[in-house]
C-alpha positions as CSV (number, residue, x, y, z in Angstrom):
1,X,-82.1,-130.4,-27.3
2,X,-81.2,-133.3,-24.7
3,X,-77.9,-132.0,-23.5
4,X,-77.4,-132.9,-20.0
5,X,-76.4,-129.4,-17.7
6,X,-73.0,-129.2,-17.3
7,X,-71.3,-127.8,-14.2
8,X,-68.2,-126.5,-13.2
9,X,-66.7,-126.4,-10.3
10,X,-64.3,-124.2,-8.9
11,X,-61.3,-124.8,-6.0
12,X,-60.8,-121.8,-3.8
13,X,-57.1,-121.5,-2.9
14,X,-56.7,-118.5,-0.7
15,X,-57.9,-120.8,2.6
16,X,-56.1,-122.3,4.9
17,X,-56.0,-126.2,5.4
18,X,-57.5,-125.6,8.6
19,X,-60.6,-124.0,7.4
20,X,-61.0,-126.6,4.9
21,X,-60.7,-129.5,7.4
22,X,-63.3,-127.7,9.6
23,X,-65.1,-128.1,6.2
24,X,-64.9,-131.4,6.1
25,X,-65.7,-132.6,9.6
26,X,-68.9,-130.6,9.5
27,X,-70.0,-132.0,6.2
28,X,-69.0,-135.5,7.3
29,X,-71.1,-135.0,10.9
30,X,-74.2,-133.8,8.3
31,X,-74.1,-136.5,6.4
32,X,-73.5,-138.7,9.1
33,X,-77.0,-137.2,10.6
34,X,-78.9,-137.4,7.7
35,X,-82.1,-139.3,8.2
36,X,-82.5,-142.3,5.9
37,X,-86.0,-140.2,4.3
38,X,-83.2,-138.6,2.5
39,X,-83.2,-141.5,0.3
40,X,-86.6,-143.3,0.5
41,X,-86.3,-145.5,-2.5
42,X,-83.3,-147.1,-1.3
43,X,-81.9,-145.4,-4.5
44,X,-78.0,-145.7,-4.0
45,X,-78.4,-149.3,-2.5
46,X,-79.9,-149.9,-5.7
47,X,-77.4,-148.6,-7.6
48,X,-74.3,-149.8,-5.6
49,X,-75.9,-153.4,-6.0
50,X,-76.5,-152.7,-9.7
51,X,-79.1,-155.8,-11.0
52,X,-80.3,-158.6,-9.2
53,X,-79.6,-162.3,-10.3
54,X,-83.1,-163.2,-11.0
55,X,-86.4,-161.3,-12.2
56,X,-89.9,-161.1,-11.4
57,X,-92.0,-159.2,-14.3
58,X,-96.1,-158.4,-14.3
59,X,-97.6,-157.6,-17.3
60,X,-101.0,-156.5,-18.6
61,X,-102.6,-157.6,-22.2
62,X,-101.8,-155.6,-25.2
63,X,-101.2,-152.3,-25.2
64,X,-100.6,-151.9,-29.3
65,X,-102.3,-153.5,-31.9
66,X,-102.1,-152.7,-35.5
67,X,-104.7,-149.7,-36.3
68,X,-106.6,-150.5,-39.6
69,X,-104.7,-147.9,-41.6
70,X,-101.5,-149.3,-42.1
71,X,-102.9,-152.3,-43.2
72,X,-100.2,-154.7,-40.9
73,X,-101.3,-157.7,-39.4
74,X,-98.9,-157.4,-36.7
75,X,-96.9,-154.7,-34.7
76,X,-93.6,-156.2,-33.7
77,X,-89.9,-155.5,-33.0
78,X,-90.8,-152.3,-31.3
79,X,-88.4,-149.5,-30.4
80,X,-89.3,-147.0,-27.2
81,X,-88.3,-143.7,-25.8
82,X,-89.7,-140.6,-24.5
83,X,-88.9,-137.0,-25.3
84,X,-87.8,-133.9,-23.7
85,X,-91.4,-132.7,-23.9
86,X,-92.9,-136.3,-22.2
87,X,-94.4,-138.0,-25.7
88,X,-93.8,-141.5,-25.6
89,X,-92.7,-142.6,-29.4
90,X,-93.1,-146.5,-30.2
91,X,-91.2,-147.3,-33.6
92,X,-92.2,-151.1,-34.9
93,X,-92.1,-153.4,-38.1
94,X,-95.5,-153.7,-39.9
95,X,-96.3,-156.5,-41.9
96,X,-99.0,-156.8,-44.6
97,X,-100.7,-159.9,-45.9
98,X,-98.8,-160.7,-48.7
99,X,-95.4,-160.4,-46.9
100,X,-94.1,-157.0,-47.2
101,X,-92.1,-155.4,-44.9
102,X,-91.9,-152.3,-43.4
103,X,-91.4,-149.8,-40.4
104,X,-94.5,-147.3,-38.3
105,X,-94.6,-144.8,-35.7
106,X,-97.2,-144.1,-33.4
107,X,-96.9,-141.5,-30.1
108,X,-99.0,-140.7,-26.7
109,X,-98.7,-138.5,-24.0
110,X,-99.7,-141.3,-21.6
111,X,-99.4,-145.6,-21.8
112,X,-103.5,-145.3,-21.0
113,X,-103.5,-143.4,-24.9
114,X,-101.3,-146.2,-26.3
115,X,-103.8,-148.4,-28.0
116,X,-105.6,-145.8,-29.6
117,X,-103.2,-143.3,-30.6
118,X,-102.7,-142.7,-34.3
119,X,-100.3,-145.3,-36.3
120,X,-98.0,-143.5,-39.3
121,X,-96.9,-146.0,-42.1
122,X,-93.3,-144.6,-42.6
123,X,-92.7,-146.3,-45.9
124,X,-95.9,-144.0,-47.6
125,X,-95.0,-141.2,-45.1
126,X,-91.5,-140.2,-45.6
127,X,-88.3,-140.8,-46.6
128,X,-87.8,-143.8,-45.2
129,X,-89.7,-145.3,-48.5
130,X,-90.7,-148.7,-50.1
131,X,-88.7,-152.2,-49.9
132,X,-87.9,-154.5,-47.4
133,X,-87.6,-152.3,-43.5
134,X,-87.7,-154.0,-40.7
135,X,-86.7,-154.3,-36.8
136,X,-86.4,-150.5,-36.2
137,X,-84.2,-148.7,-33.1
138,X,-84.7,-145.0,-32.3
139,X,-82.7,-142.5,-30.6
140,X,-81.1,-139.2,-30.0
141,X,-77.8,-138.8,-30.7
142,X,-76.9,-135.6,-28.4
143,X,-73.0,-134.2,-30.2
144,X,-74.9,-133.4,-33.2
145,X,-78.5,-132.6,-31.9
146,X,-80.0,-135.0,-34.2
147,X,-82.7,-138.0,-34.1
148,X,-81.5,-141.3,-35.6
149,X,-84.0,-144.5,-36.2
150,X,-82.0,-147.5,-37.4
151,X,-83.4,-150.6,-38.9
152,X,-82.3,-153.4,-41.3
153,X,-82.7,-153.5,-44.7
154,X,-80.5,-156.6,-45.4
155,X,-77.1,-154.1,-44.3
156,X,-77.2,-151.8,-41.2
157,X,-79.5,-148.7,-42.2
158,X,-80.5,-145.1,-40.7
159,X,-82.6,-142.8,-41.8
160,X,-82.4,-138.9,-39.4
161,X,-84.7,-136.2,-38.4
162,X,-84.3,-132.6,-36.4
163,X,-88.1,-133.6,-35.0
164,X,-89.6,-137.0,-34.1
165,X,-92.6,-135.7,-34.0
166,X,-93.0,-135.0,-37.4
167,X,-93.2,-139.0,-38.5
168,X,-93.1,-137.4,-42.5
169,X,-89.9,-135.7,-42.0
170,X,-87.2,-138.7,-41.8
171,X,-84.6,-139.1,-44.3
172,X,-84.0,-141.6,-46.7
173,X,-81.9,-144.8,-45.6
174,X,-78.1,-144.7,-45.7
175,X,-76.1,-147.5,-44.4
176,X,-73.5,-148.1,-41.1
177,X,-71.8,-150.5,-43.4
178,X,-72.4,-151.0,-47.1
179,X,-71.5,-154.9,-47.2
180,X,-71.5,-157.6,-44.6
181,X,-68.2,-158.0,-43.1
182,X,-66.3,-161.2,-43.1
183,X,-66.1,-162.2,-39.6
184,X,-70.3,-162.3,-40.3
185,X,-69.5,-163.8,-43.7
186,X,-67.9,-166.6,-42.0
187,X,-70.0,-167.1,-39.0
188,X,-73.1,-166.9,-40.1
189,X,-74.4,-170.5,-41.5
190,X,-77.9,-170.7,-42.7
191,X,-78.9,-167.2,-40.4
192,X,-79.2,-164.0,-41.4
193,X,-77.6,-160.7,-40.6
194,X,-80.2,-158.8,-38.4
195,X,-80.9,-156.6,-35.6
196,X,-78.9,-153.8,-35.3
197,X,-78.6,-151.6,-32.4
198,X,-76.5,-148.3,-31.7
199,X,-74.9,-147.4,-28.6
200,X,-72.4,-145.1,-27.4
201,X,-70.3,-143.7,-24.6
202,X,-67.7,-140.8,-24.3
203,X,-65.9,-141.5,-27.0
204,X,-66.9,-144.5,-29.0
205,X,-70.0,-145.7,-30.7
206,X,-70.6,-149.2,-30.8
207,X,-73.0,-151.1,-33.4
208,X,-74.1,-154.6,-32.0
209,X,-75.8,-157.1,-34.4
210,X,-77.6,-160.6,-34.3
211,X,-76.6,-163.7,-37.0
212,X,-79.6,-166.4,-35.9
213,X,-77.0,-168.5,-35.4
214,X,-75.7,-167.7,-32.1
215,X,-73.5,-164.9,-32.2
216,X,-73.5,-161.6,-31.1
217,X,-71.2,-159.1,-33.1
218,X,-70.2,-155.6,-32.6
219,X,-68.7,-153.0,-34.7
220,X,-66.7,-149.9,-33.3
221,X,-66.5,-146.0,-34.1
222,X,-65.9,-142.6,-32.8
223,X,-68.4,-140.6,-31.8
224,X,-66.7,-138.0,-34.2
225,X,-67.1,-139.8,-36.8
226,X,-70.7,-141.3,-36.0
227,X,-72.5,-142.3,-38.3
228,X,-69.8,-143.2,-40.2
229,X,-66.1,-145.1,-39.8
230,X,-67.8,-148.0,-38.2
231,X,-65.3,-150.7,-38.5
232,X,-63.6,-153.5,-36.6
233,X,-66.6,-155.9,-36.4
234,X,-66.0,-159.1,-34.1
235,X,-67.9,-161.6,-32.2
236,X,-68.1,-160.9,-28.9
237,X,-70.3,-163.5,-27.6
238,X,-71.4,-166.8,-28.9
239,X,-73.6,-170.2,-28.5
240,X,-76.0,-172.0,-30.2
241,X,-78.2,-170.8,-32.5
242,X,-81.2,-171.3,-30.4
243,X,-79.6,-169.7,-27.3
244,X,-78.4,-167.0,-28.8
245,X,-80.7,-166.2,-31.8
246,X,-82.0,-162.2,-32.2
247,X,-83.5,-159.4,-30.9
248,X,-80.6,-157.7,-29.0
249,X,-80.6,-154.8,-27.2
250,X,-77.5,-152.9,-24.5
251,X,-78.1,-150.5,-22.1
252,X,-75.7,-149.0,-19.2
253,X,-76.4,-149.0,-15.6
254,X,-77.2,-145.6,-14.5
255,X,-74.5,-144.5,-12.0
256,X,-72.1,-147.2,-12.5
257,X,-70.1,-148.5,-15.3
258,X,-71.6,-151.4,-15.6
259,X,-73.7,-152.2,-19.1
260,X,-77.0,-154.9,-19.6
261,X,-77.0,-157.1,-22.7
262,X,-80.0,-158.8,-23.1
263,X,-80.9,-161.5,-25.9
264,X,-83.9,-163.6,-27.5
265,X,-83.2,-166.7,-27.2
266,X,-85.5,-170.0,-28.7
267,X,-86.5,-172.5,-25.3
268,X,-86.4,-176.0,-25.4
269,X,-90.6,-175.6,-25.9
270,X,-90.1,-173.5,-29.1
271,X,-91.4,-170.0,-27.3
272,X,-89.3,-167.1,-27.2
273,X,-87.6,-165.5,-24.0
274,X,-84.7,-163.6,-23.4
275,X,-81.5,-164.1,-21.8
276,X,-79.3,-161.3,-19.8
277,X,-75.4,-160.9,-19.7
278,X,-73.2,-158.0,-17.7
279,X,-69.5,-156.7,-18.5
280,X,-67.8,-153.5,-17.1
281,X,-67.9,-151.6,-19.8
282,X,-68.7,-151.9,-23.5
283,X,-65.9,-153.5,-24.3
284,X,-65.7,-156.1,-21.4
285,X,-66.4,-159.5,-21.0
286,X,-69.9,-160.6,-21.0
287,X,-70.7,-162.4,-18.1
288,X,-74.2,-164.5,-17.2
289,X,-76.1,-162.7,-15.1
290,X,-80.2,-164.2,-15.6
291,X,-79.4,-166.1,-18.9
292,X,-80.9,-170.1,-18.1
293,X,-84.4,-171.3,-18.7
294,X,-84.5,-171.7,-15.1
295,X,-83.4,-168.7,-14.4
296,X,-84.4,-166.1,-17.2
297,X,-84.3,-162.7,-17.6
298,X,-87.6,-162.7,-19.4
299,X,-89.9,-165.7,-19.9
300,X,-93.5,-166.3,-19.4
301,X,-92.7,-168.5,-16.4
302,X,-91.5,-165.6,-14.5
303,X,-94.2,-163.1,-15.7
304,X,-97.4,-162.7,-13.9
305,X,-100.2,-161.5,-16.3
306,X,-103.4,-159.3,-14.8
307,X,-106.3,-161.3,-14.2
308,X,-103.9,-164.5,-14.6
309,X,-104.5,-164.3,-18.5
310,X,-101.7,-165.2,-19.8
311,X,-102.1,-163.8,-23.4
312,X,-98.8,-164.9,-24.4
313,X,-96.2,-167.7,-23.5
314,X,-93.7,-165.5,-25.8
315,X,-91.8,-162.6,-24.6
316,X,-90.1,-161.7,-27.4
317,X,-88.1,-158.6,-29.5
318,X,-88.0,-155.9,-27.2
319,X,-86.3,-153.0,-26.1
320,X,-86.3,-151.8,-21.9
321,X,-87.3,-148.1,-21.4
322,X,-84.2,-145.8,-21.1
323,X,-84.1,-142.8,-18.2
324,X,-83.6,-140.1,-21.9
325,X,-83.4,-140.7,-25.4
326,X,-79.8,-140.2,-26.1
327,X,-77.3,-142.7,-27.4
328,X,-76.0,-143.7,-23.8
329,X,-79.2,-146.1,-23.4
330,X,-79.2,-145.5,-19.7
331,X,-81.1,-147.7,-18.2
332,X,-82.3,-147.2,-14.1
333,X,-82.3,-150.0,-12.3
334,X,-84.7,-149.3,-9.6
335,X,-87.5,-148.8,-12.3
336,X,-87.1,-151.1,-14.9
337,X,-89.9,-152.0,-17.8
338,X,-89.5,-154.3,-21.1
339,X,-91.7,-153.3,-24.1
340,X,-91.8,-156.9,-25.8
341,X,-93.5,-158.4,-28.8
342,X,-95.8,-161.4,-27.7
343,X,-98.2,-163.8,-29.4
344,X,-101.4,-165.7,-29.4
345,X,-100.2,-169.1,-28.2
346,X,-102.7,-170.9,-30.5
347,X,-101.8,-168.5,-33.2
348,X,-99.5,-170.7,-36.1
349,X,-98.5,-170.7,-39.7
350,X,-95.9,-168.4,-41.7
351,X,-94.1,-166.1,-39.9
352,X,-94.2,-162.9,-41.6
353,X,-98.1,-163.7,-40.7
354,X,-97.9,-164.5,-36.7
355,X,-100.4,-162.0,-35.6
356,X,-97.7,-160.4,-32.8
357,X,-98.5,-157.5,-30.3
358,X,-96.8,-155.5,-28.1
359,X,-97.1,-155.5,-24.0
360,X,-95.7,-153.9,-21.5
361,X,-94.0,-155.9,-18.2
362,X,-92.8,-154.2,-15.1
363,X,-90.0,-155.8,-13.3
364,X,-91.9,-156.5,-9.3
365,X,-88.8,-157.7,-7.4
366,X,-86.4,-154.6,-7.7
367,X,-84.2,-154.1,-5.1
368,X,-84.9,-150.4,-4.6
């Protein structure tokens, strides 16, 4: 179990306000004294300046390819986390030649293992079953001490397990939301209703969602009623199609209150990249924080590949890897990585056929 230690505190009042303000002076004259070793990373600067304004990424080749057993001709869309026991768990859409759809699950104890660790088809292996899966997100959801993976299936869908890493033991699909709301309904256009990603804070769970069409919706519950009662969906961000297209993910700035949306967008050169937005809390405003073509979060112009090979110019559906698997999505921004989806740039035809694989970039201009 993931539960975070809780601890009490207790206030003594048998002293006297003297004592206490002794208390205080001497603490104040310690801290005061402390050396600045006693923070070598530059760990609460970090934190009190939250995210820079513009990113810097490396990147190596790919680290996971499709392994010949699950008969994909792409890994794509991945989901990431790590749990209490240090395995690393990569959920992804698998696609075979003639178009089908569907979701795997591979795990290592180390990113070194990643390309030859063993691949699990989860529509043969468990309950997840046959028909159309696709664009997977995985996570613990702490109050109940259970492990959810959602994906799309046309609606929002979850399937559950008590152990990720048994990849036969998850449940068959229920849905968030058993038709698509009207707000999507009406927004939508020619797009399709995609990408759906879970997270949570004290009290509410939040269900965000992509249209291809430019807007970015989000449906509301309680985390007492997670997984179900999710209601109340509304856009709350929009654009063009192109600028605002899929592949969403949110994440909350460890030690502030401040929470990172980031977005696939489609450039002006037809390659994916992602854009980045900021509000104080989940129901805030989105603002821009690195969300131009100029000035991206994620691009190939502002990722530096090993060897200069630049195996991909798309940086594409992604997810960021979290501090802990629970539905928080706590993300630390002294140490921040982006497991993306990239591609062959002479690779072409049908989509459901672009032979996509995953990498892994590390953000080089942190401020820690």
């Amino acid at each position: 179990m993931l539960a975070s230690a809780r601890r009490s505190r207790r206030r003594s009042r048998s002293r006297p306000l003297r004592m206490a303000v002794v208390l205080l002076v001497g603490l104040a004259t310690a801290l005061s004294a402390a050396p600045a070793s006693a923070d070598p990373g530059g760990r609460a600067a970090a934190v009190q300046q939250q995210l820079p304004t513009s990113f810097q990424w490396s990147s190596g080749g790919p680290v996971i390819s499709p392994a010949a057993n699950i008969d994909s001709v792409a890994v794509k869309d991945p989901s990431v986390l790590q749990d209490e026991d240090g395995t690393w768990h990569v959920f992804f859409t698998r696609v075979d030649t003639s178009g089908d759809w569907g979701l795997a699950h591979t795990s290592f104890d180390d990113w070194s293992q990643a390309a030859g660790a063993p691949q699990t088809d989860l529509e043969a292996a468990s309950g997840v079953g046959p028909g159309y899966r696709a664009a997977p997100h995985a996570f613990y959801f702490e109050p109940r001490d259970e492990w959810y993976l959602v994906y799309q299936t046309g609606l929002p869908s979850f399937s559950t397990t008590d152990d990720p890493n048994d990849p036969t033991s998850w449940s068959a699909p229920r849905n968030f939301q058993d038709s698509v709301p009207d707000v999507v309904e009406e927004n939508i256009g020619d797009g399709h209703w995609l990408d759906f990603y879970v997270i949570c804070d004290a009290s509410m769970c939040y269900l965000f969602s992509a249209d291809d069409n430019g807007h970015v919706y989000r449906a509301e519950t309680t985390v007492g009623e997670f997984p179900n009662g999710f209601r109340d969906t509304r856009i709350v961000l929009e654009d063009t199609g192109n600028a605002l297209f899929e592949g969403g993910a949110v994440y909350r700035v460890e030690g502030t209150d401040t929470y990172l949306l980031i977005w696939e967008a489609i450039g002006s050169d037809g390659r994916r990249w992602y854009r980045s937005f900021t509000a104080d809390g989940l129901t805030g405003q989105w603002q821009p924080l690195a969300d131009t073509e100029s000035n991206p979060f994620a691009r190939s112009t502002n990722v530096t590949f090993d060897g200069g090979n630049a195996w991909t110019r798309d940086i594409s559906h992604g997810e960021l890897i979290r501090t802990s698997a629970d539905q928080t999505m706590t993300l630390d921004p002294c140490d921040i990585q982006l497991l993306y989806q990239g591609l062959d740039p002479d690779a072409g035809g049908d989509y459901s056929q672009l032979p996509w694989r995953l990498g892994l970039a590390t953000q080089t201009n942190s401020p820690c």
